[in-house]
C-alpha positions in Angstrom: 0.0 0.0 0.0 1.6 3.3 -0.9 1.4 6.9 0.6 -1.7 7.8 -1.5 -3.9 4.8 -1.4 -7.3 4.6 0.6 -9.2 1.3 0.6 -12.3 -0.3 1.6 -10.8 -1.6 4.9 -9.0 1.6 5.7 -12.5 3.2 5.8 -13.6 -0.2 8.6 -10.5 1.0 10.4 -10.9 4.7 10.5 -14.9 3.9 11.3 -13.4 1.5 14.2 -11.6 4.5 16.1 -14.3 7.5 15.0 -17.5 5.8 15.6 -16.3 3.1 18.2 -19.6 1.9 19.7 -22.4 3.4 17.4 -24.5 0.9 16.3 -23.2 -0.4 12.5 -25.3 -3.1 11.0 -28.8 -4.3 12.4 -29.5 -7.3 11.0 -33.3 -7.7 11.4 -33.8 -11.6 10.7 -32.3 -12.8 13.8 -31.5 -8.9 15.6 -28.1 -9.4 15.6 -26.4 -5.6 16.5 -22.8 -4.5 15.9 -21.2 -1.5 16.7 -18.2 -0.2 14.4 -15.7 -1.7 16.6 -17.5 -5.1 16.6 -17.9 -4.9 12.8 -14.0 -4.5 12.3 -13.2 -7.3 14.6 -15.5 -9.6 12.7 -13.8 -8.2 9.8 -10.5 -8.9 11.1 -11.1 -12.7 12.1 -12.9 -13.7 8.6 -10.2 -12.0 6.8 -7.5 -14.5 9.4 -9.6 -17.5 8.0 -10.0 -16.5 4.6 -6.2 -15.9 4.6 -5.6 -19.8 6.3 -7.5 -21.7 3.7 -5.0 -20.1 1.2 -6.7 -17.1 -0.2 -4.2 -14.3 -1.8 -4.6 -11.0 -3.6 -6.6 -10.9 -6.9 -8.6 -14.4 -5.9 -12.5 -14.2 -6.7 -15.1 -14.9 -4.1 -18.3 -16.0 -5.7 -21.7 -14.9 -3.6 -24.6 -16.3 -3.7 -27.2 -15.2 -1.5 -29.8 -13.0 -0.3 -28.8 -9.7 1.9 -27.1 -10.9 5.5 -24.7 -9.5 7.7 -22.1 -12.1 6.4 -22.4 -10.7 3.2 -21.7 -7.8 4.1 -18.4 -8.8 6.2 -17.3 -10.7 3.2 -16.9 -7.6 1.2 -15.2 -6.2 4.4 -12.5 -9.3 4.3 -11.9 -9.2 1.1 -11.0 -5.5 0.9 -8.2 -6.3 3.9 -6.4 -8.9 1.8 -7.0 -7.8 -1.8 -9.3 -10.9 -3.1 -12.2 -9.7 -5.8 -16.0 -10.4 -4.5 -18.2 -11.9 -7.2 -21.9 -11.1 -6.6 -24.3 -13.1 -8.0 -28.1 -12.2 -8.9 -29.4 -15.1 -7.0 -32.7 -14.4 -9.2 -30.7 -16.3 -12.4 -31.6 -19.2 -14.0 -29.3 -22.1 -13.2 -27.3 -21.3 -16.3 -26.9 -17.7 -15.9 -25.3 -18.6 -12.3 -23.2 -21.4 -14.1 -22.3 -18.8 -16.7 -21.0 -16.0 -14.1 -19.5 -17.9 -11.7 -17.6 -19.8 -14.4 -16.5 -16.2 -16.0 -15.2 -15.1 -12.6 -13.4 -18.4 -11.5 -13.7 -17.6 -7.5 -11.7 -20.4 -5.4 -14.2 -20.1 -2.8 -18.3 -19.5 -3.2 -20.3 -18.6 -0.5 -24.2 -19.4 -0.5 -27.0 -19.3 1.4 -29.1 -23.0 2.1 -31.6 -22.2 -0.6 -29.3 -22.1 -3.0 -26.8 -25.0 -2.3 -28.7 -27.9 -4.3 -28.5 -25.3 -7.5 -25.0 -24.8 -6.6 -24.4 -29.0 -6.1 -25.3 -29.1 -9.2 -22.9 -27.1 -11.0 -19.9 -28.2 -9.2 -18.1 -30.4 -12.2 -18.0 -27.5 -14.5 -16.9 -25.2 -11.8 -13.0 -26.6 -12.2 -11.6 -23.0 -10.1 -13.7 -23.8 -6.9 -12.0 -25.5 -4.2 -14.5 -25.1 -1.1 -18.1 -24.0 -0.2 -19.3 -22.7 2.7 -22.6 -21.7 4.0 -23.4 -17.6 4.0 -25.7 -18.1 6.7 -28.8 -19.6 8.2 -29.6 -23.0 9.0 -29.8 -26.6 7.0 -26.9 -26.1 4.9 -24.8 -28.5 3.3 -21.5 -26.6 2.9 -18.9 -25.9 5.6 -19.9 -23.2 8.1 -19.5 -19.9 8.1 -18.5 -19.7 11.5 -15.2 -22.0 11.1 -13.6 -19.1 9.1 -14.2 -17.0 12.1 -12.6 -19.7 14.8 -9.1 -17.5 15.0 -7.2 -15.2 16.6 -7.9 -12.5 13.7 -3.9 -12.3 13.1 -3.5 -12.2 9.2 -1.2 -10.6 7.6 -3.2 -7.2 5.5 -2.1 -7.5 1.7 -0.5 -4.5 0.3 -4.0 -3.2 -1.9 -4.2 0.3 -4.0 -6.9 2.6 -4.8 -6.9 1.1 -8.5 -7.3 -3.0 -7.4 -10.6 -4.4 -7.7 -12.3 -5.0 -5.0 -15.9 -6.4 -6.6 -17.2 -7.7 -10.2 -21.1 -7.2 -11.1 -22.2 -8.9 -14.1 -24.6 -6.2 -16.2 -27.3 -8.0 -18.3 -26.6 -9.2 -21.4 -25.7 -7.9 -25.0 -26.3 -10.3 -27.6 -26.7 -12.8 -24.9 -23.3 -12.3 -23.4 -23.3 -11.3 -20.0 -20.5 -8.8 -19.1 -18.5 -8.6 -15.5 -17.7 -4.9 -14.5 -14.7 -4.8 -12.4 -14.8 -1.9 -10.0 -12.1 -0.7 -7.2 -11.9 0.5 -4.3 -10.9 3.9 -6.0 -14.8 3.6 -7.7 -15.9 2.9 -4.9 -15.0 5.2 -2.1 -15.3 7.8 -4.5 -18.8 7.0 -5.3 -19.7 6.8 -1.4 -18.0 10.0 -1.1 -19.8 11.6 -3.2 -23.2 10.2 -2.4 -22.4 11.4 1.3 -22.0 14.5 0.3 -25.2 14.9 -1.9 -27.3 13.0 0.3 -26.1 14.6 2.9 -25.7 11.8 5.3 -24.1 11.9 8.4 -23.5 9.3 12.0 -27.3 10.4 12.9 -28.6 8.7 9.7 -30.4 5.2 9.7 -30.4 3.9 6.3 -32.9 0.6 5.5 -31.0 -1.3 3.2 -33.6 -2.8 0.8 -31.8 -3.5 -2.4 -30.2 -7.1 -2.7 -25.9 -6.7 -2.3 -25.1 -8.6 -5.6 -26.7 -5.1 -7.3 -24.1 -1.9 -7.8 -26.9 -0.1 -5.9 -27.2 -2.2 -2.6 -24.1 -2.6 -2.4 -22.6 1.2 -2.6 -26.1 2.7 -0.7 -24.8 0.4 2.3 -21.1 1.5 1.9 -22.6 4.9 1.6 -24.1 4.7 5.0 -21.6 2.9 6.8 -18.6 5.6 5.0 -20.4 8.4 6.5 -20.9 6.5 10.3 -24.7 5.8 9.6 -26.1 2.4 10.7 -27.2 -0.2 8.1 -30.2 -2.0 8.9 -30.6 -4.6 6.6 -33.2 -6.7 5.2 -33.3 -10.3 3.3 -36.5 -9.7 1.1 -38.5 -6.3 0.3 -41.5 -6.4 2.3 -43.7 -3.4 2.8 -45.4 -4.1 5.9 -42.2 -4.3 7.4 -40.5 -2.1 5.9 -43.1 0.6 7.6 -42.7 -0.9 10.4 -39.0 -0.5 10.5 -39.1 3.1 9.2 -41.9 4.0 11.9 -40.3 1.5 14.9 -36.3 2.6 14.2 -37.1 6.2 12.6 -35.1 5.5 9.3 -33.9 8.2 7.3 -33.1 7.0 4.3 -33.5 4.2 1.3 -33.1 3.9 -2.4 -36.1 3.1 -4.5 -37.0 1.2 -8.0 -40.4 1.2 -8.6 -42.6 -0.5 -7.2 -40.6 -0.1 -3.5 -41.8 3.1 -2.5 -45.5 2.9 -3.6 -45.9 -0.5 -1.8 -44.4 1.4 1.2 -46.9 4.0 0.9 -49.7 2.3 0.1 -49.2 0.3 2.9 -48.5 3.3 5.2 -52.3 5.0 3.8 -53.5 1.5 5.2 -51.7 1.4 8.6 -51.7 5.3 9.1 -48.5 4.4 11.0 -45.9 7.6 10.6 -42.9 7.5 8.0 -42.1 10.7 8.7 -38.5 10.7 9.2 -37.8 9.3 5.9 -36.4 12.9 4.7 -34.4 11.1 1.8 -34.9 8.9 -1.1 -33.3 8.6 -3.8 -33.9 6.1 -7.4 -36.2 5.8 -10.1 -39.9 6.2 -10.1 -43.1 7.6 -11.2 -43.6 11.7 -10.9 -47.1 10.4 -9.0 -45.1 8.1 -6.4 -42.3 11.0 -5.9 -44.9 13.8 -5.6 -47.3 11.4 -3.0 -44.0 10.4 -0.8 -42.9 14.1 -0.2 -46.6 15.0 0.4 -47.1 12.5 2.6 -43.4 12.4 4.6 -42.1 16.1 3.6 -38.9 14.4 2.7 -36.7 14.8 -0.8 -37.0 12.5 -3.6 -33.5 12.5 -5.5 -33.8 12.1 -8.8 -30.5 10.2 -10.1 -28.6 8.6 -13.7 -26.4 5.8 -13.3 -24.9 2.2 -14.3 -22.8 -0.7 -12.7 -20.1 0.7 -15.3 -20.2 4.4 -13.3 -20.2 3.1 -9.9 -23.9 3.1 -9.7 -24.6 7.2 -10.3 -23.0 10.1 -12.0 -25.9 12.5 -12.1 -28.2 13.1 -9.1 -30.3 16.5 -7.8 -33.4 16.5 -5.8 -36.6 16.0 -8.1 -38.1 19.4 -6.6 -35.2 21.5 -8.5 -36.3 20.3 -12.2 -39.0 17.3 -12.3 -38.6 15.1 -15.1 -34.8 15.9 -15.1 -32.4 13.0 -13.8 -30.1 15.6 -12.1 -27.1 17.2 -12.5 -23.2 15.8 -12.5 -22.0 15.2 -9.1 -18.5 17.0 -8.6 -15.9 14.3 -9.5 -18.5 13.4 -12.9 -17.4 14.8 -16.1 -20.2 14.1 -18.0 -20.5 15.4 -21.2 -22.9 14.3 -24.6 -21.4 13.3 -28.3 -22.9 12.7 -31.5 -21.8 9.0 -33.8 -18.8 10.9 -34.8 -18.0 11.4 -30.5 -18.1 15.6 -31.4 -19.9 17.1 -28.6 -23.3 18.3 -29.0 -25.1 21.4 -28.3 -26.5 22.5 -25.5 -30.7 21.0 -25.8 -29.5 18.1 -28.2 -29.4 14.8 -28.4 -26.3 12.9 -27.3 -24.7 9.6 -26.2 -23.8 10.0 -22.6 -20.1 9.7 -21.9 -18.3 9.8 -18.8 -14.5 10.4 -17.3 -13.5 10.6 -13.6 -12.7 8.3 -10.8 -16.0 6.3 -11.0 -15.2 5.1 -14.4 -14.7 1.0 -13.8 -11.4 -0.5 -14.9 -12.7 -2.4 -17.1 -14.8 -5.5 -18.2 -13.5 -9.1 -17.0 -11.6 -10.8 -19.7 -13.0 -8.9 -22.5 -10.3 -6.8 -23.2 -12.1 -5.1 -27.3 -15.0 -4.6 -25.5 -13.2 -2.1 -22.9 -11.4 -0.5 -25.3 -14.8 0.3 -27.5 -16.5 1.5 -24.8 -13.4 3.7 -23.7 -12.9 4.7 -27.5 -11.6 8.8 -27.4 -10.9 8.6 -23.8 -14.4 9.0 -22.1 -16.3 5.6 -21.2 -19.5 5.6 -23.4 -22.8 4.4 -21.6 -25.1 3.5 -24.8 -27.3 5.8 -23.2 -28.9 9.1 -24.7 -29.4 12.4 -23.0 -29.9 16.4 -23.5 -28.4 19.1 -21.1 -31.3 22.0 -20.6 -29.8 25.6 -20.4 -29.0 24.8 -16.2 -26.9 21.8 -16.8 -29.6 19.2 -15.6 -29.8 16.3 -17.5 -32.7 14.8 -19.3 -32.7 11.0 -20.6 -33.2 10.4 -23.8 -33.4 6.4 -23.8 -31.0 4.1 -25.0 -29.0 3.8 -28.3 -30.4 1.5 -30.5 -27.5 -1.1 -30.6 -27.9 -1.0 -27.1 -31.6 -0.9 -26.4 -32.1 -1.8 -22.3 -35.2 -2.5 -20.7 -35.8 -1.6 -16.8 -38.0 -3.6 -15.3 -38.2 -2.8 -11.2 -34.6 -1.7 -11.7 -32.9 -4.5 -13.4 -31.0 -4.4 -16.4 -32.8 -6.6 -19.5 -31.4 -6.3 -23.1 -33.8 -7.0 -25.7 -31.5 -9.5 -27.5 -31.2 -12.3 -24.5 -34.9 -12.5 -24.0 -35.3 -12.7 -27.7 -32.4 -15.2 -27.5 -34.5 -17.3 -25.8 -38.0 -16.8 -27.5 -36.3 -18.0 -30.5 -35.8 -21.2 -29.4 -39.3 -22.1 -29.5 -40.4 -24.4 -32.0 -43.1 -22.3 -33.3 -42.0 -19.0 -33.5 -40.6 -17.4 -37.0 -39.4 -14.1 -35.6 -39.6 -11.7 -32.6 -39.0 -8.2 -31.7 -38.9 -7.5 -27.6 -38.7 -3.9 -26.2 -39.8 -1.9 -22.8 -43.5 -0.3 -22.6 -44.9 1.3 -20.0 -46.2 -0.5 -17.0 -48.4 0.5 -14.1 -46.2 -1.3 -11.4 -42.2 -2.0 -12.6 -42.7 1.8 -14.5 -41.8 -0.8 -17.6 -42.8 -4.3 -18.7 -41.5 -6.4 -21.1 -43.1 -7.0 -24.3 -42.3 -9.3 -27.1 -43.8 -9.0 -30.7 -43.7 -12.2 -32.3 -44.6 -13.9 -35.8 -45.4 -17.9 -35.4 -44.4 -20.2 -37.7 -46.8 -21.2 -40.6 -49.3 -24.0 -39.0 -48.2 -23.3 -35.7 -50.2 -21.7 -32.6 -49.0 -20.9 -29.3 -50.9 -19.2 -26.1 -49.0 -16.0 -25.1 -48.6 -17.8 -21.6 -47.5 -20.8 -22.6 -44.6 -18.6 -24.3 -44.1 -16.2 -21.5 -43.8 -19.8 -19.3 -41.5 -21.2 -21.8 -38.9 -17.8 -21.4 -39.3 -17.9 -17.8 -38.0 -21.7 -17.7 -34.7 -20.7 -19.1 -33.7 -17.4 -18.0 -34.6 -15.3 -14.8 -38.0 -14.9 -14.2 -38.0 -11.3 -14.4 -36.3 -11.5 -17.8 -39.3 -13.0 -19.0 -41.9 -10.9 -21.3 -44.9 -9.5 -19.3 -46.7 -8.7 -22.4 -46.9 -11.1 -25.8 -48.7 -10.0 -29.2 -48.5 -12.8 -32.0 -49.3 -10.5 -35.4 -49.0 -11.8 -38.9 -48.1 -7.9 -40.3 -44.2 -8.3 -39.2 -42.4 -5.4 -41.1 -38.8 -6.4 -42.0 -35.9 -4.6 -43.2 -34.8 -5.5 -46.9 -32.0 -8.0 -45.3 -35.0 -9.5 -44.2 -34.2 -9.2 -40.7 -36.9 -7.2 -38.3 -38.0 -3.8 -38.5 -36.9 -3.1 -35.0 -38.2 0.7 -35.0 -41.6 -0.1 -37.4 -42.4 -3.2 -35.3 -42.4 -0.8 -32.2 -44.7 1.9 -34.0 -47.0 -0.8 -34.8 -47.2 -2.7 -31.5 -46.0 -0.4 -29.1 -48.9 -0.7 -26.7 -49.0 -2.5 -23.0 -51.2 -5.1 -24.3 
């Protein structure tokens, strides 16, 4: 470690002396408590036994599991000796799992009961894992969780920069392919900086950590909190009834929201009358109706924020009051600027792909060396995503680029070509065209346009079924339309944009 690095585990150190015995992490499944000082001695043994079973700098974790305190520690561990946490969206199919974890090669995965007869079965084609162990809970098959702990917390810390990685998030997939992100601890403190700063958080904060820790957004909202001296209380599974209980019981200040979080929250709160009202900050993406109810009804801010795994989860953020409709403006260390195809910068009020340079910018994507150096092309990281700066510097989202058309469902990332990937493998479809449409609970559904093969017929929920056997479930279209009228370019491939114009209703 030189003079000018800062890691992950410095911060559990410095938190350790500043913050000795305010409460860290509250764990509401079992109401397990740690203060700061507990935290880092937790930290310090699992990092000893991680060490002892042969771990060294630059070796992959693999994750599997829902939120828990020993998920947390693990990313706590790793940061002291160097080793490379690899989330996984424990909402994948078996093969997506197989597919990440096989990208990453960790030595060691982690998972939670649920999830070890998925895991059992993928053992022969994972050839870099050497042990499993449980993440937590009870009836597990793997070795415990607690045996990594049984120590006297004496390892040796690994000499770690700013610029190692510290964590790889697979983004969904392009072309069926998906991609690992490798952040560092240089992303990511500077990300947690920054959100402290425009959130405002501070030690007398109580943030309810409902987004899963395999997503760039769980995991840096948490960091967030615990950077600035804030207490994590942490939940395994969005539930609104207890999530107003929490905010109401433990006076929580703050969350992040995709949609439909913070309308379940409220409409549950309308039914309880119980009081919310100390929830002065949220921040995500939502529906102008949901943001304007919550600050009626609370009095609290709604942040309105831009972002990707690739960015360290946000570059943009402002409260929605200041210019509704607007995703924010670039936070200090952002240099966000717009280009046209020939990466010229556009005027001020047009169109433009979104690019981005600063110390949030990801090293790069895991083992796919031409794809990082497209995307970093002219020196700024380009997001596939379209924007327009308005005369005060707030940005306004345009959508994505075509080549890389994204769909948002509830917050996660689906690209258009996996699930029609997978549509296609149906014996009785011809062709299909999927893209995002407005929907009244995930703010946007998925809906696939497709053209059966002559003779055939199919139910659109025997399709819908079919997708959701193969890939995540909520990869799977929402919405299916079988039409005979299926424009086509003169390759004879689909009319992507005419298909759209047609068919681009919620139906």
């Amino acid at each position: 470690m030189g003079l000018y690095d800062f890691t992950v585990y410095d911060v559990i150190n410095r938190n350790s002396r500043c913050f000795k015995k305010r409460p860290a992490w509250l764990e509401v499944s079992d109401s397990r408590m740690l203060t700061f000082s507990e935290l880092k001695g937790v930290v310090d043994h699992l990092a000893k036994g991680l060490q002892d079973v042969g771990l060294r700098k630059g070796d992959r974790i693999g994750v599997v599991g829902k939120n828990s305190l020993e998920y947390f520690l693990l990313y706590g561990a790793a940061s002291a000796l160097g080793l490379i946490v690899l989330p996984i969206n424990c909402r994948l199919s078996r093969d997506e799992v197989e597919n990440n974890l096989k990208d990453g090669a960790p030595r060691l995965v982690f998972a939670d009961p649920e999830f070890q007869e998925l895991i059992n079965g993928l053992k022969e084609t994972l050839k870099s894992v050497e042990r499993y162990y449980d993440l937590g809970g009870e009836g597990g098959s793997f070795e415990g969780f607690s045996q990594l702990l049984d120590n006297q917390a004496d390892f040796k810390v690994a000499d770690v920069s700013t610029d190692d990685g510290v964590v790889i998030i697979h983004t969904a997939a392009i072309a069926g392919k998906p991609r690992g992100v490798l952040l560092t601890h240089g992303n990511l403190l500077s990300a947690t900086t920054q959100f402290v700063y425009a959130f405002q958080v501070t030690e007398e904060d109580i943030h309810l950590n409902l987004l899963p820790l395999f997503h760039v957004g769980g995991i840096f909202t948490a960091m967030t909190a615990f950077h600035a001296g804030a207490m994590n209380i942490n939940v395994n599974k969005f539930d609104a009834k207890q999530a107003v209980d929490l905010i109401q019981e433990k006076r929580t200040t703050m969350l992040i929201d995709f949609a439909p979080i913070l309308a379940s929250i409220l409409d549950q709160q309308e039914k309880t009358g119980k009081d919310i009202s100390s929830l002065r900050m949220v921040a995500g993406l939502d529906s102008p109706e949901t943001i304007e109810r919550y600050q009626r009804v609370t009095g609290g801010e709604f942040f309105a924020v831009y972002g990707q795994t690739e960015v360290s989860a946000l570059v943009t953020i402002s409260p929605y009051s200041e210019r509704p409709g607007s995703v924010g403006r670039p936070l200090p260390l952002a240099d966000v600027r717009l280009v046209d195809e020939g990466d010229r910068e556009v005027e001020t009020g047009q169109a433009g792909e979104i690019v981005v340079r600063g110390p949030m910018v990801f090293r790069g994507y895991w083992n796919l060396s031409e794809e990082t150096e497209y995307t970093f092309r002219e020196g700024w990281h380009h997001t596939g995503d379209m924007g327009r700066f308005d005369e005060d510097g707030f940005l306004w989202y345009a959508g994505r680029k075509s080549e890389k058309e994204l769909i948002k469902p509830g917050g996660e990332n689906v690209y258009p070509a996996e699930v029609e990937k997978v549509i296609l493998q149906h014996p009785a479809i011809e062709r299909t065209v999927v893209f995002g449409v407005p929907d009244p609970k995930w703010k946007e559904g998925i809906k696939a346009v497709c053209q059966l093969k002559e003779g055939q017929s199919l139910e659109p929920q025997e399709l819908i079924h079919f997708v959701g056997e193969r890939i995540a479930r909520f990869k799977k279209p929402k919405y299916v339309e079988f039409v005979t009228d299926f424009p086509l370019l003169k390759n004879g491939s689909p009319h992507r944009a005419k298909v759209k114009e047609l068919y681009g209703q919620n139906r």
